[in-house]
C-alpha positions in Angstrom: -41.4 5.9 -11.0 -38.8 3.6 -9.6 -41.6 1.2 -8.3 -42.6 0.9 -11.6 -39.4 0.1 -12.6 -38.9 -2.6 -10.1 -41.7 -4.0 -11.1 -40.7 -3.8 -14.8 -37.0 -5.4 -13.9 -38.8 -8.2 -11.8 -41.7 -9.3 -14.2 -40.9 -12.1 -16.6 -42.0 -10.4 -19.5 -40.7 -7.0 -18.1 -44.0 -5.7 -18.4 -44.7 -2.8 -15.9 -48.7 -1.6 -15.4 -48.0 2.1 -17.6 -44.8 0.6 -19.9 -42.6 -2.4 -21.0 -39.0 -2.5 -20.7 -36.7 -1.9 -23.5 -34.2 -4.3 -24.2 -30.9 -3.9 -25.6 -27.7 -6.0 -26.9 -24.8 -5.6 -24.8 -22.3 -8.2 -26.4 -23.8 -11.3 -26.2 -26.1 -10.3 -23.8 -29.6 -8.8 -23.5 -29.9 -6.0 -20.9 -33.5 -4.8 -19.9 -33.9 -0.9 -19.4 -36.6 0.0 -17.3 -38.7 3.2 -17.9 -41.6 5.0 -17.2 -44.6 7.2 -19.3 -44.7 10.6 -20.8 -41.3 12.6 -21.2 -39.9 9.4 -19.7 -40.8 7.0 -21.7 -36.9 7.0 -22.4 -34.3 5.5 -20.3 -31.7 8.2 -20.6 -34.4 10.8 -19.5 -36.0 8.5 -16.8 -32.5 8.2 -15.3 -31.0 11.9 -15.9 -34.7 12.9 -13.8 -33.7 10.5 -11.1 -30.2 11.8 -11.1 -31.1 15.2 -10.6 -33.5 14.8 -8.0 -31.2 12.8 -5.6 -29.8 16.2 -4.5 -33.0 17.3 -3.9 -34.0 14.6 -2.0 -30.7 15.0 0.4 -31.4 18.3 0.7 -34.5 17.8 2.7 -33.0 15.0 4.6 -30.5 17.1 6.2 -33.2 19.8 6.6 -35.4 17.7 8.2 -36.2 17.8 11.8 -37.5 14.1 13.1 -36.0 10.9 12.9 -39.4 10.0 10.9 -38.6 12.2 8.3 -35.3 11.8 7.8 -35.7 8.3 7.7 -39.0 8.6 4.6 -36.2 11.0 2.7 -33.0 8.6 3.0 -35.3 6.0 1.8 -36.3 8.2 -1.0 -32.7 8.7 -2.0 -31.9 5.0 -2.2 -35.3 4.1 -3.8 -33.6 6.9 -6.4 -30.2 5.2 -6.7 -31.8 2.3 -6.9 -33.8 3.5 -10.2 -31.3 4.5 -12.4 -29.2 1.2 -12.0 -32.8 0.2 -12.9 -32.5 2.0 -16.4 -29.8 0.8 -17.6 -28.3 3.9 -19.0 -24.8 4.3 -18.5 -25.0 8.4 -19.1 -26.8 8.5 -16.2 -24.4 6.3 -14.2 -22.1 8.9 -14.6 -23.9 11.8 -14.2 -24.7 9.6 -10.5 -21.2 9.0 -10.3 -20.3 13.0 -10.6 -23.0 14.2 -8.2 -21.2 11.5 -5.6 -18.0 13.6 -6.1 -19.8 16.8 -6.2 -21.1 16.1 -2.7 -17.5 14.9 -1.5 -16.2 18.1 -2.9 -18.1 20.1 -1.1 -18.2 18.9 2.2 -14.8 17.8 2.5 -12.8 19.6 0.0 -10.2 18.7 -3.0 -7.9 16.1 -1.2 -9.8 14.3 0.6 -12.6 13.7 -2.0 -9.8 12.7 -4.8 -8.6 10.3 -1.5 -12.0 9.3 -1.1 -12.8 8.7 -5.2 -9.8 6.5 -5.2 -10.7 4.0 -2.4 -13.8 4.2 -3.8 -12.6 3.2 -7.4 -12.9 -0.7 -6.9 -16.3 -0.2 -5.7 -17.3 1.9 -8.9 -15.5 -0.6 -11.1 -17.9 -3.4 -10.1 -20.8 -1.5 -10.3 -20.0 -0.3 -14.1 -19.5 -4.2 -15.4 -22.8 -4.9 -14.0 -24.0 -2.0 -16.4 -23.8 -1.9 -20.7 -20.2 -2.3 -21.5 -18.9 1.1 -21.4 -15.5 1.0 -23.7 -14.5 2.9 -27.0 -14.3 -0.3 -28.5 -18.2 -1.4 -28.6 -20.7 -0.9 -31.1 -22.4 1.9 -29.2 -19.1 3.7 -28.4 -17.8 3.6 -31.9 -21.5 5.0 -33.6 -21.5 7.6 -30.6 -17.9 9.5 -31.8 -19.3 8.8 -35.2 -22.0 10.9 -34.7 -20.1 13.7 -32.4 -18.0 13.2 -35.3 -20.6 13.7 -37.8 -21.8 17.2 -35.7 -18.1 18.8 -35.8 -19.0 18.6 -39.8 -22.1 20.0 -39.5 -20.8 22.8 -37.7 -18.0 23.1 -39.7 -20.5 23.4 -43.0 -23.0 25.8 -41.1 -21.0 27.3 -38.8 -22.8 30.5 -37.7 -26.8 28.8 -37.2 -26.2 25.3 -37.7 -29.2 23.0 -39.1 -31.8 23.9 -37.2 -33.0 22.5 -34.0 -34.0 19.1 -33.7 -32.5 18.3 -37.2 -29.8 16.5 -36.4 -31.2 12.7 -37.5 -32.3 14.3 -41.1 -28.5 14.3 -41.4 -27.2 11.5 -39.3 -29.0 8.1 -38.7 -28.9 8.0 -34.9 -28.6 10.7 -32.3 -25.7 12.6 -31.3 -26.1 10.9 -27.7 -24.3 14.1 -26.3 -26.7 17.0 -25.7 -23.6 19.8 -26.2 -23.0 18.4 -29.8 -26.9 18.3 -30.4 -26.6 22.3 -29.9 -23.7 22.6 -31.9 -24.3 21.1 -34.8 -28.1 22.3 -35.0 -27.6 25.9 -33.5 -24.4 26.8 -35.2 -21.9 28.8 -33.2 -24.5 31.9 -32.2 -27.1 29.4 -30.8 -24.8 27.1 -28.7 -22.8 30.1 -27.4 -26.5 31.5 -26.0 -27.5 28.0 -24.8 -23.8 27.5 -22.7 -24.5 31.2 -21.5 -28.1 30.4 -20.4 -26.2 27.3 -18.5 -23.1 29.2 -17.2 -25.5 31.7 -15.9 -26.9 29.2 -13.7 -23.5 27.8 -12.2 -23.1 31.8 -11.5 -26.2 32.7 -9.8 -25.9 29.7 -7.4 -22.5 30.1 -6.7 -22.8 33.7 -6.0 -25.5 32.6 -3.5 -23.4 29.9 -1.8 -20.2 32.2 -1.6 -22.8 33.9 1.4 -21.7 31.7 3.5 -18.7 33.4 4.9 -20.1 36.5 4.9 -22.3 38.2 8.3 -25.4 38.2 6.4 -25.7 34.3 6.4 -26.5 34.6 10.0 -29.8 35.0 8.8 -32.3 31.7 8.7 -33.7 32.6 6.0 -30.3 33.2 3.6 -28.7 30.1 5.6 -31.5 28.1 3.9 -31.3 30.1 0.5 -26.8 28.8 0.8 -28.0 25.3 1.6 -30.5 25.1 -0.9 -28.1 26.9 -3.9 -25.4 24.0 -2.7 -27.9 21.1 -4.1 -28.9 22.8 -7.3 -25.9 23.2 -7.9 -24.9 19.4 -7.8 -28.2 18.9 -9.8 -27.2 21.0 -12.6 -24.0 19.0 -12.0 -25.5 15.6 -12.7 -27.4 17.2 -15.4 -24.5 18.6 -17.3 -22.6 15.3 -16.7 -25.2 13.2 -17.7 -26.0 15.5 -20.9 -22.6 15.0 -22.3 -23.5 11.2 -23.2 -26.7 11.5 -24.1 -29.1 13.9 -26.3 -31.1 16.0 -23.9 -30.3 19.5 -24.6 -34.0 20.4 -24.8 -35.9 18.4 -21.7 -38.8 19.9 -19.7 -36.9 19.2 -16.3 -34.0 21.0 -16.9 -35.1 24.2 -17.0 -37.6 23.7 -14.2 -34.4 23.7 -12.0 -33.1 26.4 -13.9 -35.9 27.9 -13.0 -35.4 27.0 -9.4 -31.8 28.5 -9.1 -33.0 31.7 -10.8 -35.4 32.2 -8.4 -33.6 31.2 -5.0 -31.0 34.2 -6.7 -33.7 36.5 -7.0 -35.0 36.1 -3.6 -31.8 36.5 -2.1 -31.2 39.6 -3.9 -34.7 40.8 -3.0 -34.1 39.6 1.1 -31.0 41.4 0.9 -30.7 44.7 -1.7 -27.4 45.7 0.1 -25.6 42.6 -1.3 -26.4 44.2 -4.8 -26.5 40.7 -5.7 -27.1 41.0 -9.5 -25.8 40.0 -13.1 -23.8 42.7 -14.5 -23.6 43.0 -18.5 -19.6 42.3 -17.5 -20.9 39.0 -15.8 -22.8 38.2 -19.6 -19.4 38.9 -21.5 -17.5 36.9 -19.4 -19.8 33.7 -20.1 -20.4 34.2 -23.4 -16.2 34.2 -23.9 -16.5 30.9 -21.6 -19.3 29.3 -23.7 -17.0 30.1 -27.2 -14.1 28.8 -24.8 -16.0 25.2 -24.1 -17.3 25.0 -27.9 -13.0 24.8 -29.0 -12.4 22.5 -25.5 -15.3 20.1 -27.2 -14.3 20.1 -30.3 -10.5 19.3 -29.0 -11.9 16.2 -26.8 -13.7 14.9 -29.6 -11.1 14.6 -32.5 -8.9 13.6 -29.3 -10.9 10.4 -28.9 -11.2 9.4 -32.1 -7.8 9.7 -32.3 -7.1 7.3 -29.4 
């Protein structure tokens, strides 16, 4: 995928042997936005993909044994990096951007990755001017609160089901370009409360897993690698949400496949070890379902806050 995208970014014509970049105003400029075929025929999704999987791929580079190996996955991981600045898309900048801090988080803690972020802010300031112009003043800004804008009324007018799912553009003329207002305005209330459940749910499970760390039982190989593993879906789902909230992806493929992925690391764990009663309680269900109503207010508060600035 990101070979085809160099190739894309380095032919004349942009012409790749599957696809054909996309090119797109930015000012007075012309940006090309590589992509690939299938459910990534897209930009946005190419580069949320690629942001997801860099956790993956540093997973197995600390897990790996030889020098060969972790060599092939480091090069992986910078042959990913390398992809989404290919794309363009300056969602998936961010969501790159918040899987960076995720990892700083985690291995060194609050201070020191706030420390870190801020030496690191001149660096991140030159590598977002060489991407789209990312202000609230440019075309693509404005019509993006327009639309969030537009799916506050749309919610507002069918509050409990919204419009149904994947109507949003039969009542808007572009895409909400954030996937938690796709749900809100075309699921209503009920729908985006079970959809933020189905997401809280997976920030649970895994950190239920990785909170084994300090506890006797992760003396076992087998759970150590189920903690490490939990610690890099979790920054996946990281990237993901971060990434979703600029662009309109509440429905992709790939998400739930890693989903998928943390559900079942949980349920191994729970099966390895039954004494951990490491489950989901219908207590656990209320709490994230209060959460999920508790996000849909917080969005709807950073939205009229923006358009407001």
């Amino acid at each position: 995928m990101t070979q085809h995208a160099y190739v894309q970014v380095n032919n004349p014509f942009g012409e790749g042997w599957a696809e054909t970049v996309i090119y797109r105003n930015d000012g007075a400029n012309q940006m090309a936005q590589a992509r690939y075929i299938g459910i990534f025929n897209d930009p946005n999704d190419m580069g949320m993909f690629l942001v997801m999987n860099i956790p993956i791929a540093v997973f197995f580079l600390v897990s790996a044994k030889g020098w060969l190996m972790k060599g092939v996955y480091l090069l992986t991981t910078i042959f990913l990096v390398f992809g989404i600045y290919w794309t363009g898309s300056r969602g998936s900048l961010l969501g790159l951007l918040a899987v960076l801090f995720a990892f700083f988080y985690l291995r060194f803690g609050k201070i020191k990755s706030i420390l870190l972020a801020g030496i690191s802010l001149p660096v991140i300031l030159v590598a977002m001017g060489s991407f789209r112009t990312i202000s609230k003043d440019d075309e693509s800004s404005m019509q993006r609160l327009t639309a969030w804008y537009e799916g506050i009324q749309m919610l507002l007018h069918r509050p409990l089901f919204g419009f149904g799912k994947e109507r949003f553009l039969e009542y808007h003329s572009k895409l909400a370009h954030n996937s938690f207002v796709t749900v809100m305005s075309e699921l209503g209330i009920i729908g985006y409360t079970l959809w933020m459940s189905f997401v809280l749910l997976i920030f649970l499970m895994l950190l239920r897993i990785i909170k084994l760390k300090s506890d006797p039982v992760s003396s076992d190989i087998s759970i150590k690698q189920e903690v490490t593993l939990a610690v890099f879906i979790l920054v996946s789902i990281i990237g993901y949400c971060s990434t979703a909230f600029f662009i309109s992806r509440s429905y992709i493929m790939f998400f739930y496949i890693f989903a998928a992925m943390a559900a079942a690391s949980f349920i191994r764990v729970s099966k390895a070890k039954p004494e951990l009663q490491l489950e989901i309680t219908g207590k656990d269900l209320l709490k994230v379902g209060l959460l999920s109503l508790v996000s849909l207010v917080l969005l709807y508060i950073i939205i009229i806050t923006l358009l407001r600035i």
